[in-house]
C-alpha positions as CSV (number, residue, x, y, z in Angstrom):
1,X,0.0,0.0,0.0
2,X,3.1,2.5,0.9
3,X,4.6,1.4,-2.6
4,X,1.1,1.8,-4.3
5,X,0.6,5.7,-2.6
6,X,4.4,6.6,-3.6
7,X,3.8,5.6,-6.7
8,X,1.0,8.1,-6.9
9,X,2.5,10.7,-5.5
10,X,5.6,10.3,-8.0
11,X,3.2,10.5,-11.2
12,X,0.8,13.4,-10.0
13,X,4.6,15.4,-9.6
14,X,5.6,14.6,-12.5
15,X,2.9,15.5,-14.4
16,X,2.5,18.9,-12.9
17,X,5.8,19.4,-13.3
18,X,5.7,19.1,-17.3
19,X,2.8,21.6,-16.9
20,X,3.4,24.2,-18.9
21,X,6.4,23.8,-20.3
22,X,7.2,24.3,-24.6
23,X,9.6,23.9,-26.7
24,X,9.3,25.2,-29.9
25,X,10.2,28.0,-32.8
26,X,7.9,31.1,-32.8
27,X,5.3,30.4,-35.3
28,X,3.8,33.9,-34.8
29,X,3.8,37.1,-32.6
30,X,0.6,39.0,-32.5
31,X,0.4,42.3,-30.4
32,X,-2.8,43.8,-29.4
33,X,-2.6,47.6,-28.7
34,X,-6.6,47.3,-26.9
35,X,-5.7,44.6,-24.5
36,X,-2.3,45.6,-23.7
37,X,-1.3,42.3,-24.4
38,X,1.3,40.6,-26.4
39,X,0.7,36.9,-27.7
40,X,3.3,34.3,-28.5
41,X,2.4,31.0,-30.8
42,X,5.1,27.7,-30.5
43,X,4.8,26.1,-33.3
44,X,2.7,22.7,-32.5
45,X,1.5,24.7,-29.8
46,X,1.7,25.0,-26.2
47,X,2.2,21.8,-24.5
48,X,0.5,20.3,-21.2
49,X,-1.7,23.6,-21.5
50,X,-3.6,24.7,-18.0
51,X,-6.9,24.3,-17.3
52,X,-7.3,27.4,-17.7
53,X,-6.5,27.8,-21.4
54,X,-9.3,28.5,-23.8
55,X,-10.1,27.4,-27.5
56,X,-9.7,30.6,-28.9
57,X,-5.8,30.0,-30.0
58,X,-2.8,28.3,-28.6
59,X,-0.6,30.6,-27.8
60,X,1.2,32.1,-24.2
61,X,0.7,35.9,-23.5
62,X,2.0,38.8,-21.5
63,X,1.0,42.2,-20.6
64,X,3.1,44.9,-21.8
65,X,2.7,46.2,-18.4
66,X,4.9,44.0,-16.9
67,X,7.9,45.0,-15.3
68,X,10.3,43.7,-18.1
69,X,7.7,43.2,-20.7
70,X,9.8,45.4,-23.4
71,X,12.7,43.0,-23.1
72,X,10.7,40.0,-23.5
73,X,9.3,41.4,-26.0
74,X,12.9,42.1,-27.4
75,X,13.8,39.0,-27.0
76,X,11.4,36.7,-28.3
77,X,11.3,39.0,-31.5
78,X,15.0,38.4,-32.1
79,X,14.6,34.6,-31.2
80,X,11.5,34.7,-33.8
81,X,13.9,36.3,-36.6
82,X,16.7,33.6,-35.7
83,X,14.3,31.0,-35.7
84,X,15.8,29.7,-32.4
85,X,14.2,27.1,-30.3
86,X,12.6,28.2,-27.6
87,X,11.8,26.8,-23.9
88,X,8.9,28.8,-22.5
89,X,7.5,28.3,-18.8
90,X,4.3,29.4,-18.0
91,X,2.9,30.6,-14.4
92,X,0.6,27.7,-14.7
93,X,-2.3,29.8,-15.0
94,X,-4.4,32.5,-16.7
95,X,-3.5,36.1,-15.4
96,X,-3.0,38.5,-17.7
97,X,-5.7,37.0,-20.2
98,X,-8.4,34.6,-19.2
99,X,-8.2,32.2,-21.7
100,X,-4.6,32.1,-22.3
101,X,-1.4,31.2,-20.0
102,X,0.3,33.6,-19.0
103,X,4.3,33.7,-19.9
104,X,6.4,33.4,-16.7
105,X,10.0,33.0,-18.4
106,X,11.7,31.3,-21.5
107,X,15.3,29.9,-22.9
108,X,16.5,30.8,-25.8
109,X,18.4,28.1,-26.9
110,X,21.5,27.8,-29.9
């Protein structure tokens, strides 16, 4: 029964901890000057998406009121020109949008 219930415990862990997580090129960035907010589309889309994430595209977003939203911004444009790959983490949830995660940090790898 111990085996059985760390088992569980191990799975439900690892799971959430894949939550969230992409890796992908930029297939698109889409800014929207109403909402304030800037959206980011992986290609193959985001992966292990929250509950939280609607149907109406799969994408990550950010406010550009966010402390540092100019240099993510920056960044992902460069990394989008390069065609990088790119690891993006979400916050596990919907805050600055309510049908999209919202974009916590990313990697840009070589």
């Amino acid at each position: 029964m111990r085996g059985l219930l760390l088992i569980g415990l191990f799975s439900l862990f690892s799971v959430s901890a894949l939550a969230g997580n992409t890796t992908a090129k930029i297939e698109k960035i889409l800014m929207y000057e109403e909402g304030d907010l800037v959206y980011v589309y992986p290609e193959g889309g985001v992966k292990n998406p929250a509950s939280c994430h609607g149907a109406n595209g799969d994408y990550y977003s950010f406010k550009m009121s966010r402390p540092r939203a100019k240099e993510y911004l920056s960044v992902l444009m460069v990394a989008f020109t390069a065609q990088k790959d790119v690891f993006f983490r979400s916050r596990e949830a919907c805050i600055d949008q309510s049908v999209s995660e919202t974009l916590s940090y990313f990697v840009i790898h070589r």
